[in-house]
N, C-alpha and C positions, 0 to 999 in steps of 0.2 A: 779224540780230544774233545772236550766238553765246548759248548759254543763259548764265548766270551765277547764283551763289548768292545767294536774298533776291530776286530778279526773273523774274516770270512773262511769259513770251513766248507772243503768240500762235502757237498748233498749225497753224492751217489756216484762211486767208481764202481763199475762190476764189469767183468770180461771175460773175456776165454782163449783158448791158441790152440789148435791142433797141427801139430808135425807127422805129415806125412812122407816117407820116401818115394822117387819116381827113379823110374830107369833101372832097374835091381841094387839101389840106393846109390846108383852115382850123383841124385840128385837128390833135393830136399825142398818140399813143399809146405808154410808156413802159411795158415791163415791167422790172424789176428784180429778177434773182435773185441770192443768195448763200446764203454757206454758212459758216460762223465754229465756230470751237476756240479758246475762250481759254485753254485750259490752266487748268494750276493747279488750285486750290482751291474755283473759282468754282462755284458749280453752276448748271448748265446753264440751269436755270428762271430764273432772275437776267437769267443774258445774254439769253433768250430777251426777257425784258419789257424789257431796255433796244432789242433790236433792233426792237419793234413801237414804241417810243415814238421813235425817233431815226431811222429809215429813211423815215417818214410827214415826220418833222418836215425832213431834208433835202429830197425832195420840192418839198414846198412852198418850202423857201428859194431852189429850182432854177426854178421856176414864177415865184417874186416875181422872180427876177433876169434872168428872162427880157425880162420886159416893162420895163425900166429902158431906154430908151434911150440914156443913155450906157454903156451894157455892150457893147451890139451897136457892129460894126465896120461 
């Protein structure tokens, strides 16, 4: 989206994940990297504590929905 006046646009998301299996796939090994600029006014230590509380918390919502059986095809 283009900037506009009174609205802060994020600078810079870019990331990556790689999914490996462990154990002859009983298990599943997930790294998760990213990188965020939210522009603005924000200071950085803000984003930084919202990114440790909401990246853990996805995570897990990714784990619980794993195992739902009507999720899987």
């Amino acid at each position: 989206m283009p900037a506009r006046g009174g609205t802060v646009r994020i600078e810079l998301c870019t990331g990556s994940y790689v999914v490996q299996g462990l154990d002859s796939g009983a298990r599943t090994q997930l790294t998760y990297q990213f990188y965020t600029d939210p522009g603005g006014a924000l200071p950085k230590w803000i984003a930084n504590i919202a990114n440790r509380q909401s990246v853990p918390a996805l995570l897990q919502a990714i784990a619980h929905r794993s195992k739902d059986p009507g999720w899987r095809r």
